[in-house]
N, C-alpha and C positions, 0 to 999 in steps of 0.2 A: 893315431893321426897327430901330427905337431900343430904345436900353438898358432903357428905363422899361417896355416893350410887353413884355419878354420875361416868362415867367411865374418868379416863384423858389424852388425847391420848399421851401429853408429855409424861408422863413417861414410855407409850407403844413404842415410838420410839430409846431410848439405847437399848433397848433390841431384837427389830426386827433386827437393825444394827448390831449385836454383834453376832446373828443369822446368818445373810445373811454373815459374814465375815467367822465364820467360816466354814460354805459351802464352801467359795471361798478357804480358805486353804486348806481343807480339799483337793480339786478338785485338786490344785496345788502340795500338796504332791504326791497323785495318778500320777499324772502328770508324776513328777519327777522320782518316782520308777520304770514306764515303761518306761520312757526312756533309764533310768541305764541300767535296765533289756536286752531294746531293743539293748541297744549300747554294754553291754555285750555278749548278742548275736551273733549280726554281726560283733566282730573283736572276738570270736571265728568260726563263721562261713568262715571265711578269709582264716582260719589257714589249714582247710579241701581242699588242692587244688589238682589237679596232675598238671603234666607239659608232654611234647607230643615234642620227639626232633626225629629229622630225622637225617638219616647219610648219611656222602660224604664219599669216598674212592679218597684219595690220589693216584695217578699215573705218570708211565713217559709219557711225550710228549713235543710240541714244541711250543710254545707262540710268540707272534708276538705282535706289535701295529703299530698305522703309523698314518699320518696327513693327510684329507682327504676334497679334494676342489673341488668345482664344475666349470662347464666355458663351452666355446662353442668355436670349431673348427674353424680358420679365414684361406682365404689365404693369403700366402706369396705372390705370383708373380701372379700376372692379371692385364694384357693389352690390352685395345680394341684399334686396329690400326684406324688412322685415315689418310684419304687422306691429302695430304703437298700442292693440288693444284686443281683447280678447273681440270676435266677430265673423258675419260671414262673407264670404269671398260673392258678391252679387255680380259684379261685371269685368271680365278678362278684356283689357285692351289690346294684349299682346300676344305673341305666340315665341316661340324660340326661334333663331333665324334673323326676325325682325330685326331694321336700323333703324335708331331712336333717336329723335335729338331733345337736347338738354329742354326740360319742362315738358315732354310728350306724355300721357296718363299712361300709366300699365295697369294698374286696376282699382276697383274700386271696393270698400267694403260696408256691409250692414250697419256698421256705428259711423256714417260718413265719412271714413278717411279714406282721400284719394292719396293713391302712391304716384310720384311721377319720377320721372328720370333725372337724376342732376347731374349730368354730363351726355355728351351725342358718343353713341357707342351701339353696340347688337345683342342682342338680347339672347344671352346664352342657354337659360334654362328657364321653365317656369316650373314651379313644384308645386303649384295646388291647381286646380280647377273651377268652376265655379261652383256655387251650393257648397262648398266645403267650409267647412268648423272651423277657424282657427284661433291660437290662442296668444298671448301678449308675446313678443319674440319670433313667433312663427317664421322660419324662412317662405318668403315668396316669389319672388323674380331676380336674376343675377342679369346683370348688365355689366359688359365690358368692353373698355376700346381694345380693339384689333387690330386700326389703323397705325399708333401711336404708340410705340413700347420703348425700352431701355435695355441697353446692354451695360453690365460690368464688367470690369479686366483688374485682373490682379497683375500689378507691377510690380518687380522686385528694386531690389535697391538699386541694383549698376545700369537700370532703364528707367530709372524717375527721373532723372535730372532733363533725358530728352523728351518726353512727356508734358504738355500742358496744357491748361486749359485754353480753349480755342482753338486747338489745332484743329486742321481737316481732317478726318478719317474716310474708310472704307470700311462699310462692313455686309461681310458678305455670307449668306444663308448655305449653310454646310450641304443641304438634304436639297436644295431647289438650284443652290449656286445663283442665287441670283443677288445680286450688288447692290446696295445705297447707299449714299454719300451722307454725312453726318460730322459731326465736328465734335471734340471733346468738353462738356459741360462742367464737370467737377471731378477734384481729385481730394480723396481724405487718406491726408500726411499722417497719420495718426496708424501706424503700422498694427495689426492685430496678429502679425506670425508668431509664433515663439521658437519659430527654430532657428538654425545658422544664419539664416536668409530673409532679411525685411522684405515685406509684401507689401504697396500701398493701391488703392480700391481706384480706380479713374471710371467714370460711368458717361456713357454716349447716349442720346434718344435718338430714335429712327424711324422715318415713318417707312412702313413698308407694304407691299402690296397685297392681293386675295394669295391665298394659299401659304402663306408663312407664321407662324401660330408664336404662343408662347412657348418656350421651352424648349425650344429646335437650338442647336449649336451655331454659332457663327465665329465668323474670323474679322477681328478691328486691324485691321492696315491703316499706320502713321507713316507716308512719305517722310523720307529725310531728302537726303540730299539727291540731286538730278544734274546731268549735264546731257546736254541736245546738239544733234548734230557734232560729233569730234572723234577723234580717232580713238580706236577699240581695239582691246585686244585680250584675247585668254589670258588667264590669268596661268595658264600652265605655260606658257609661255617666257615666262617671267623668273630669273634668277633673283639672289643677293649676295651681296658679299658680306666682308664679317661684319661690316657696321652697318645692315641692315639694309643698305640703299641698292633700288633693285637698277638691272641691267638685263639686255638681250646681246644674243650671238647675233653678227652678223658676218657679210663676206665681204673684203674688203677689194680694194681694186687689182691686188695680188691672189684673190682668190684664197685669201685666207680667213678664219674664223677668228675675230675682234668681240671684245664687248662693248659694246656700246652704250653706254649711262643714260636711263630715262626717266624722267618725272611723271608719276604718276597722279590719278586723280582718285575720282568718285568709284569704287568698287563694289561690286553688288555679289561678290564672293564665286563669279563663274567669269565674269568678263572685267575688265577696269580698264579706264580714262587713263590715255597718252596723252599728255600735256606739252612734253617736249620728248625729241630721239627719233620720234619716228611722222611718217606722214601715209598718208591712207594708200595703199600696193608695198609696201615697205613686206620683204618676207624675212623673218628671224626663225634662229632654229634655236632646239633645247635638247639634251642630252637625256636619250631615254633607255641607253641598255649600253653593258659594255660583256662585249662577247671574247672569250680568253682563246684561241686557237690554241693551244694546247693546259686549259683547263681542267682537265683532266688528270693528268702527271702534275700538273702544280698542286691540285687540290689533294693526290696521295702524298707527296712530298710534306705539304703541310701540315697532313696527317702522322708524315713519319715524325718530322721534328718537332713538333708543334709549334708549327711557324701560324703567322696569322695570316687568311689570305686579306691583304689589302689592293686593290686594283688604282693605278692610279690615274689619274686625267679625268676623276670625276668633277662635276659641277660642283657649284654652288648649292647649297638647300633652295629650294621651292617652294613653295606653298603660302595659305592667309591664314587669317583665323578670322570667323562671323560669331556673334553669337548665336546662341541656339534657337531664342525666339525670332532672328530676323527673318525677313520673307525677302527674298532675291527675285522675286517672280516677272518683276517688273524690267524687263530688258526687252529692246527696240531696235535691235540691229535692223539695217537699210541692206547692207551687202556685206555678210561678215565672211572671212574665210576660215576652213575648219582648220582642227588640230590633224589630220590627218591628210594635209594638202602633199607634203613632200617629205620622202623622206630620204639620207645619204648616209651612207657608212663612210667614214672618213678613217686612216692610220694614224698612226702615233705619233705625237706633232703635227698635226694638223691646223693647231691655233696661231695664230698670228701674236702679236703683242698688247696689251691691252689698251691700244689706240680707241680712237673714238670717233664718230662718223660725223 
């Protein structure tokens, strides 16, 4: 066989290379075109949205807030009498049960000493009987008001400054729920916490009724602020924009969705005080879901490229912030209307311009 006949693989490998690359581009252009394709697709798939907004109805009523602390009922006055001298217990004036007032006998002893009551209070327990032996110290009779007790509340730092003495309280019995009115007598600035969090001591008296004892839980409510009779409205209701000042959708004379700029008031962290924007029938709506009609293919798509889905024409953020101890309990609504009055799917453009009513 001649030289020229033989096959020579050098010169077979430029060209299998040169093969094999433009496969590779080939595949890479493809590549690319579906992506285009794909990513043209899903940000017009994006564009296909509705939007789904519920309506609140603005109303009169009466708004409330207040500062809300827990503690447990202590007594003031308890005495257990004790013998002054070794002796015998000769005459029992009292029995357990009994109500005592300040200087009534409770008993009397063999070496003449009469015990009497020094304060008006009921006679908890007696421990001896009579003919019994007693000796210097002896416990004898315990007497305590029942009428007249104390509660304490530990206040942290960022609720002492709204805390004072004289204020009015509530304070209301966990286990019977039953209520009395009391006002704040003393507060010691004098922090004993040691952790992150200063604690300071405010302490109420209260007189309270038959069946409420020492050492049952209650709850001290400090009214803050109040407004009576004014327009109300959910507080879900309620947009803002970037610089915090809140606004509602409304529909304008065009039948388009505006926002409308309102001054708020007193908020008790479920409802708050319309000041100005709106008047009591006034219906605002708030964006509560945005549904993709083809959600689906956009959400694979997303997946292929790893696109992010963002959805656009949402709101404004929403929401307050309460502290953790306050009590909202106090709301007065006359005629409110709910968050679930109306609701309308509107398309894409739907809003009008940010006019004002």
């Amino acid at each position: 066989m001649s030289e020229h006949a033989q096959t020579n693989p050098e010169r077979k490998r430029p060209r299998r290379r040169k093969h094999i690359l433009r496969k590779i581009l080939a595949v890479l252009l493809i590549l690319a075109l579906l992506a285009g394709a794909g990513l043209y697709a899903y940000f017009s798939l994006k564009q296909e949205y509705t939007v789904t907004y519920t309506g609140y109805t603005a109303s009169i009523g009466s708004i409330s807030n207040a500062l809300s602390f827990s503690g447990s009922l202590n007594l003031i006055d308890n005495v257990t009498y004790t013998a002054g001298a070794d002796g015998t217990v000769r005459t029992l004036y009292v029995q357990a049960g009994d109500d005592v007032k300040e200087g009534d006998k409770l008993l009397r002893l063999s070496n003449g000493e009469t015990v009497k009551a020094t304060f008006d209070g009921r006679v908890n327990s007696v421990k001896v009987a009579e003919g019994d032996e007693v000796t210097a110290g002896a416990a004898l009779v315990q007497v305590a008001d029942f009428d007249h007790m104390k509660v304490s509340i530990r206040v942290d730092e960022y609720d002492i400054a709204d805390v004072s003495v004289g204020q009015n309280c509530t304070v209301t019995a966990t286990a019977t729920e039953k209520t009395f009115q009391s006002t704040i007598a003393d507060i010691d600035y004098i922090s004993a916490s040691t952790g992150n969090v200063a604690y300071y001591t405010a302490t109420a008296y209260v007189d309270v009724d038959e069946g409420v004892y020492p050492g049952m839980q209650v709850t001290i409510t400090i009214p803050q602020e109040e407004a009576q009779n004014v327009v109300v409205l959910k507080m879900d209701a309620l947009s803002f924009d970037e610089t915090n000042n809140a606004f509602v959708y409304m529909y304008d004379e065009n039948q388009a969705l505006v926002e409308v700029p309102v001054e708020v008031g007193v908020s008790n962290g479920n409802y708050v005080e319309i000041k100005s924007g709106l008047k009591d029938g006034d219906q605002v709506y708030v964006e509560v879901e945005v549904e993709n009609e083809a959600s689906g293919l956009a959400s694979l798509m997303s997946g292929i490229f790893g696109g992010q889905q963002m959805m656009p024409g949402m709101g404004g953020s929403r929401g307050n912030s309460n502290r953790d101890n306050r009590d909202f309990s106090n709301f007065d609504p006359s005629s409110m209307g709910g968050g679930d009055s109306t609701q309308r799917t509107m398309p894409s453009g739907g809003f009008g311009g940010g006019g004002t009513r």
